[in-house]
PAVEXTI-281761 format. One record per residue: residue in three letters; x, y, z of N, C-alpha, C in turn. Coordinates in steps of 0.1 Angstrom, whole numbers, padded with zeros to 4 digits, always signed. Example, Ala and Ser with C-alpha at 12.3 -4.5 7.8 and 13.67 -1.06 7.14 Angstrom:
BEGIN
ALA+0132-0057+0078+0123-0045+0078+0132-0033+0078 SER+0128-0022+0071+0137-0011+0071+0129+0000+0079 
***
This chain:
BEGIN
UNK+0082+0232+0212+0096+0231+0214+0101+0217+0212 UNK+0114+0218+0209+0117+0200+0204+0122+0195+0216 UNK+0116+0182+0214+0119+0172+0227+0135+0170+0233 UNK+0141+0167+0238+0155+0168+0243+0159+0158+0242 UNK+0147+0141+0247+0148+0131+0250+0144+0125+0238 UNK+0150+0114+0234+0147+0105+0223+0137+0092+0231 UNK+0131+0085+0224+0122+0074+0231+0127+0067+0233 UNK+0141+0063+0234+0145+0050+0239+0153+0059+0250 UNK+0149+0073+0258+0157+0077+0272+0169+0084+0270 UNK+0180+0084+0256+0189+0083+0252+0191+0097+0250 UNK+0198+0110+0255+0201+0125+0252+0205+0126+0238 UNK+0202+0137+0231+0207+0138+0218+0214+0154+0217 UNK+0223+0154+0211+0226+0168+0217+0226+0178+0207 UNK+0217+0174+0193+0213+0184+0185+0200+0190+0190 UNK+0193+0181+0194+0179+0185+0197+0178+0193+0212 UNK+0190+0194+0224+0192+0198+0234+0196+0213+0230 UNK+0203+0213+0217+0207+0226+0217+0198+0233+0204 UNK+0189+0231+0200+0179+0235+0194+0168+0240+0203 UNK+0168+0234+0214+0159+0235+0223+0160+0244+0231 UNK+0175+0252+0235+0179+0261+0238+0179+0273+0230 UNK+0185+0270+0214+0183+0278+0207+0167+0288+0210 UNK+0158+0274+0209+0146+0285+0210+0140+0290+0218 UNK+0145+0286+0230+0144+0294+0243+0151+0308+0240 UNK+0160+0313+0238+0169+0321+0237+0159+0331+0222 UNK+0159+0326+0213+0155+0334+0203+0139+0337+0204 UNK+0133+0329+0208+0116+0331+0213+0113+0343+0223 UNK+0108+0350+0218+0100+0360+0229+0114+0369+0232 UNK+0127+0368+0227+0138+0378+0232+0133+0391+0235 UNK+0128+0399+0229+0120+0411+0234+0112+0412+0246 UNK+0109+0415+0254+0093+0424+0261+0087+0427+0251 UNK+0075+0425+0250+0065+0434+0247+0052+0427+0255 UNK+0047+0440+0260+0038+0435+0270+0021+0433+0259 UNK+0021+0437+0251+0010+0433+0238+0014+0419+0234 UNK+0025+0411+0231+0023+0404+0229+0025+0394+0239 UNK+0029+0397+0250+0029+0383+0260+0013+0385+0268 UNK+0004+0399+0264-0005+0398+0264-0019+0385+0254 UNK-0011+0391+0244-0017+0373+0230-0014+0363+0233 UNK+0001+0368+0239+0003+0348+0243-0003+0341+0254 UNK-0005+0347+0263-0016+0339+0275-0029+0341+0273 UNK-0030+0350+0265-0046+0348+0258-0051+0338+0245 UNK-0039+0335+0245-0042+0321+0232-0034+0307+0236 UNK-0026+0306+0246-0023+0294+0247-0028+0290+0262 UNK-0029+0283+0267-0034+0277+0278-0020+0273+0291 UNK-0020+0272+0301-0011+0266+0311-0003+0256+0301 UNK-0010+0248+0293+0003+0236+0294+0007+0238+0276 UNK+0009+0253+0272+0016+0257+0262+0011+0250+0247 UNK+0000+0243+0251-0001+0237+0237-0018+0242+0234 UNK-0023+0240+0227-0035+0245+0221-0043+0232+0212 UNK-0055+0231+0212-0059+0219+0206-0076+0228+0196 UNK-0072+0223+0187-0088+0228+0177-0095+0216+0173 UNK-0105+0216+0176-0111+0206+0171-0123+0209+0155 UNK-0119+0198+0150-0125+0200+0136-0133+0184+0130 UNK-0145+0186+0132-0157+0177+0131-0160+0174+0119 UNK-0160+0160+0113-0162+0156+0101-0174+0141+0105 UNK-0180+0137+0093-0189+0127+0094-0186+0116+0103 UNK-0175+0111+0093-0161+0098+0099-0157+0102+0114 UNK-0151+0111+0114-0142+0110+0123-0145+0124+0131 UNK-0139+0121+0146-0137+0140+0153-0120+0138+0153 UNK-0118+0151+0152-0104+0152+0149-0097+0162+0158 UNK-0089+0163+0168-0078+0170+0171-0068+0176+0171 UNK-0065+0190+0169-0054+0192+0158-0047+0199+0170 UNK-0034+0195+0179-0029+0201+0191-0014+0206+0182 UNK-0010+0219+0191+0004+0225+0185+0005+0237+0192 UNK+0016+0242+0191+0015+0257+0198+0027+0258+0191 UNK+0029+0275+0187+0035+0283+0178+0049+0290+0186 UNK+0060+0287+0177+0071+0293+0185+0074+0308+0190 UNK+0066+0318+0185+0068+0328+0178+0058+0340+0178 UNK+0055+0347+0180+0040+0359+0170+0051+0374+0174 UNK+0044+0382+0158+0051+0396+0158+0036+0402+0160 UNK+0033+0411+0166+0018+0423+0166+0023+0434+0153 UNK+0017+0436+0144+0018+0441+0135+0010+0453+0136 UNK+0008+0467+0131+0001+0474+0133-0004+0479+0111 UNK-0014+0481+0112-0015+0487+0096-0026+0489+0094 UNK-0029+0503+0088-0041+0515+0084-0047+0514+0099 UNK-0046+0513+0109-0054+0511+0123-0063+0500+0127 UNK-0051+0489+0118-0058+0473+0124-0044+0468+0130 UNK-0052+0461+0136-0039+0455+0143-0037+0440+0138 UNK-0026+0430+0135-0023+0419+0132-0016+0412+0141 UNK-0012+0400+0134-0006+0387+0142-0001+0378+0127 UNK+0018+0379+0130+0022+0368+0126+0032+0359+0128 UNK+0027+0346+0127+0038+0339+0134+0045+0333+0128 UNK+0058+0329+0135+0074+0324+0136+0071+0308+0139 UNK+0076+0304+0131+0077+0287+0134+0093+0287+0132 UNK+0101+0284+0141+0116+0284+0145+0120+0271+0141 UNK+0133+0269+0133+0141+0254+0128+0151+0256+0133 UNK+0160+0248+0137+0173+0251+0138+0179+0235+0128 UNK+0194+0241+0132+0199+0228+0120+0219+0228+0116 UNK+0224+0216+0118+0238+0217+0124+0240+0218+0103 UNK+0232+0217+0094+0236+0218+0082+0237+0231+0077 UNK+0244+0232+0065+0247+0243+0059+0230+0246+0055 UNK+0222+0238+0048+0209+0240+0041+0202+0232+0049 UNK+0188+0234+0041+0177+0224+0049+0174+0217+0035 UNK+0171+0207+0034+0165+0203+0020+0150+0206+0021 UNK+0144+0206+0008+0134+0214+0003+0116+0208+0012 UNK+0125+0195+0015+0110+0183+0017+0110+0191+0033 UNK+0119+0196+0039+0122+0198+0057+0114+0213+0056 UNK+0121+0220+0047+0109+0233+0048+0096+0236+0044 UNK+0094+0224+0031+0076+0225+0033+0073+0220+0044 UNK+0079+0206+0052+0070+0204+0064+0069+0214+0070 UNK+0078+0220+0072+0079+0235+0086+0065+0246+0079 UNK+0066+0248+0071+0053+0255+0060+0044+0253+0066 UNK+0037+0236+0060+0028+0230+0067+0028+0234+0079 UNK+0033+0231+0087+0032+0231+0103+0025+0241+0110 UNK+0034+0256+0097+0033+0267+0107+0018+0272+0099 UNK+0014+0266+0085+0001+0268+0080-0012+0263+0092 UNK-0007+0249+0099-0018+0246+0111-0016+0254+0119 UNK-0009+0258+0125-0011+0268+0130-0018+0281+0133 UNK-0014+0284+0120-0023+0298+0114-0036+0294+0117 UNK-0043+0282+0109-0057+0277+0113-0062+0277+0126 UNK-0054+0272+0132-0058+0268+0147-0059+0279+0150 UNK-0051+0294+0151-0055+0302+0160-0058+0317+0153 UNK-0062+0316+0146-0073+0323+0131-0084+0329+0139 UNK-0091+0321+0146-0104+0328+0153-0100+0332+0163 UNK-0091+0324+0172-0090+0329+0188-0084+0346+0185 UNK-0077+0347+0173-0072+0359+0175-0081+0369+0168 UNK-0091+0368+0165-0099+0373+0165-0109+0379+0174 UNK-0112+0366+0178-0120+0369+0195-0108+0378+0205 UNK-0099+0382+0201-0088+0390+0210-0087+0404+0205 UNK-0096+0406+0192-0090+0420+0183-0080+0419+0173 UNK-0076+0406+0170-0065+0407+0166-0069+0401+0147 UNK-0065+0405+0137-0062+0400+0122-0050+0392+0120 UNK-0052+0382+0112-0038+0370+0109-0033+0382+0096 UNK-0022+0385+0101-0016+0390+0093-0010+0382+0073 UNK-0008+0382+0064-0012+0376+0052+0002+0369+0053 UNK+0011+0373+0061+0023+0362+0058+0027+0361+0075 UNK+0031+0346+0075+0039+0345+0088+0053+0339+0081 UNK+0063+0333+0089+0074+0330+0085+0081+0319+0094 UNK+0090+0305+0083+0098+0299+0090+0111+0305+0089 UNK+0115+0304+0105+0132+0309+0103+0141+0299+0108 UNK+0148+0298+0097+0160+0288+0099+0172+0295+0106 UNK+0176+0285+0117+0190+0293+0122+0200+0281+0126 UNK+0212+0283+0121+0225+0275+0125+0225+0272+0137 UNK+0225+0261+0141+0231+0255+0152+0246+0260+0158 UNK+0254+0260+0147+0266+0264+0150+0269+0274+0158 UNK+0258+0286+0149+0268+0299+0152+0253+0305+0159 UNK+0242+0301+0160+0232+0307+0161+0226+0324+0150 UNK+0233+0325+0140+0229+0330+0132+0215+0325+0123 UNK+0204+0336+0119+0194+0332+0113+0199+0329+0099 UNK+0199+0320+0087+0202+0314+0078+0192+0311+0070 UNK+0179+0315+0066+0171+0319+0060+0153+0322+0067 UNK+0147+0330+0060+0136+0333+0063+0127+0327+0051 UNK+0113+0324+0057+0104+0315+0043+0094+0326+0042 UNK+0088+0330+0036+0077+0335+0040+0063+0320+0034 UNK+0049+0323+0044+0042+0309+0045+0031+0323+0042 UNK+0022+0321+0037+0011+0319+0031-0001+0313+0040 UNK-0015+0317+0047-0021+0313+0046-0032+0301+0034 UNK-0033+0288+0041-0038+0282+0029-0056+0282+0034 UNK-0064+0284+0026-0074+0282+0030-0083+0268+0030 UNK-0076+0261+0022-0079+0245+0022-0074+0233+0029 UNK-0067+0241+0040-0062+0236+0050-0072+0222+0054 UNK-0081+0225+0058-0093+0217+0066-0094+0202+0059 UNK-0094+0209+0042-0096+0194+0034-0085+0185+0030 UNK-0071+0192+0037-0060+0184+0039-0056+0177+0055 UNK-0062+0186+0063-0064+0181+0076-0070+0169+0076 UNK-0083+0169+0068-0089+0154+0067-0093+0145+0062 UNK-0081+0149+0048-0075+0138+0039-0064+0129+0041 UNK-0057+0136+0052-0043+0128+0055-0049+0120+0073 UNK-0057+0129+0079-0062+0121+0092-0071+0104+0079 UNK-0077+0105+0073-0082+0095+0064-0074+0088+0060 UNK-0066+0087+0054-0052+0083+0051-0043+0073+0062 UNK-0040+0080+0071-0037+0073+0084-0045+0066+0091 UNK-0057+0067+0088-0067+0062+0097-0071+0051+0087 UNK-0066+0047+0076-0074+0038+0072-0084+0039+0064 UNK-0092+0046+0059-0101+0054+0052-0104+0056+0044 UNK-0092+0057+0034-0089+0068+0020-0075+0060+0016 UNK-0074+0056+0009-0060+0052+0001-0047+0065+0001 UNK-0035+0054+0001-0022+0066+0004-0017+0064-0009 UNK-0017+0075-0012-0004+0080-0026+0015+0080-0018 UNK+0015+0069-0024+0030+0067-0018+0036+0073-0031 UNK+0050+0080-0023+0058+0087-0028+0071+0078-0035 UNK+0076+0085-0049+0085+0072-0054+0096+0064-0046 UNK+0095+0055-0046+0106+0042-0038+0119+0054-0035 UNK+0122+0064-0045+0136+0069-0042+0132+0077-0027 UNK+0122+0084-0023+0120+0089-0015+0121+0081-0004 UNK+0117+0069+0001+0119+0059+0009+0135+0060+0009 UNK+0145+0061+0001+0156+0056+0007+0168+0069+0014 UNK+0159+0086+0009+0162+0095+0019+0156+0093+0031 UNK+0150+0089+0039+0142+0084+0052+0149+0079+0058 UNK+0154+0083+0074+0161+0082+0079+0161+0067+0086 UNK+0169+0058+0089+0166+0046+0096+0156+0042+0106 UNK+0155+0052+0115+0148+0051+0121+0131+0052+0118 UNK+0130+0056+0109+0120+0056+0103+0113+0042+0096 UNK+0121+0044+0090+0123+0032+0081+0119+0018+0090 UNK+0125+0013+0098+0120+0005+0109+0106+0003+0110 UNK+0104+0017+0114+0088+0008+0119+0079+0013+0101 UNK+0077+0017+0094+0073+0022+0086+0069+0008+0077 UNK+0054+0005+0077+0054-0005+0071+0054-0007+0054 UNK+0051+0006+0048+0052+0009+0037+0066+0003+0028 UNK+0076+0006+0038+0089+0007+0029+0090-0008+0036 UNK+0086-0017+0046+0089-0028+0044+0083-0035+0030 UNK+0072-0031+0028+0062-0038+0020+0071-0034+0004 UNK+0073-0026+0006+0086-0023-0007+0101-0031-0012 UNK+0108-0033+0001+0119-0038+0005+0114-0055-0002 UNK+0105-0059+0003+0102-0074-0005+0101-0075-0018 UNK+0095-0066-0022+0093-0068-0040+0106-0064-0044 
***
């Protein structure tokens, strides 16, 4: 769920009412199968952690999913999940929905086995859904793709961050969609700003 609070204390009231939004659109049904998955795959404090072991580094990959539909098909049963956006704009730009892709592709990984150990099959598509702020209308559906190379992106980019692996920085023009705040601490685009 999105935080409400910004780090300097400060209320934001897009993120307040996103945060509602997903209270409200999450879980709106009963179904007792699936609030049966959901306490069987997330823990008391709603978040879930996988751990994925490489030479370099141990790695923790924490998240919890806004979302799951139980699917039924030829007499298996599935699981696919909803990673929820909200957004006071008419669109999202293209870079805001791959991350949401991404996000909701870790996900998939992370809980790939557990739902397994439950009976359950990752169904072949889950989905981001974007919905208005405004009106709370849904304003588009993604469909996401399991990736299977997830792992060796997982810990290319923990390598990356960590120091490890060299970063492919994106062209200068990309740094100047980046929101200010960003920009601040981001030492990349200082190191740009000088040349």
């Amino acid at each position: 769920m999105a935080r409400t609070v910004r780090p300097d204390g400060s209320k934001n009231h897009a993120m307040i009412t996103g945060t509602k939004m997903h209270a409200a659109k999450s879980f709106a049904l009963y179904d007792w199968e699936r609030d049966h998955i959901v306490y069987g795959l997330l823990p008391k404090e709603h978040t879930f952690t996988r751990y994925l072991e490489t030479p370099e580094l141990d790695i923790f990959v924490r998240g919890a999913y806004d979302d799951l539909r139980v699917l039924r098909y030829k007499g298996e049963k599935y699981i696919s999940f909803i990673e929820m956006k909200t957004t006071f704009k008419k669109y999202m730009w293209a870079r805001e929905i791959e991350a949401a892709k991404r996000q909701l592709q870790l996900y998939m990984w992370m809980f790939k086995e557990e739902l397994e150990g439950l009976g359950y099959k990752l169904w072949k598509r889950s989905y981001v859904e974007i919905y208005s702020q405004k009106t709370g209308l849904l304003m588009k559906r993604v469909p996401v793709e399991y990736d299977s190379n997830i792992e060796k992106w997982i810990i290319q980019s923990v390598q990356v961050f960590s120091g490890l692996a060299p970063m492919n920085l994106a062209p200068y023009a990309y740094c100047r969609l980046c929101p200010i705040q960003v920009k601040k601490d981001c030492s990349y685009f200082a190191v740009r700003s000088i040349g």
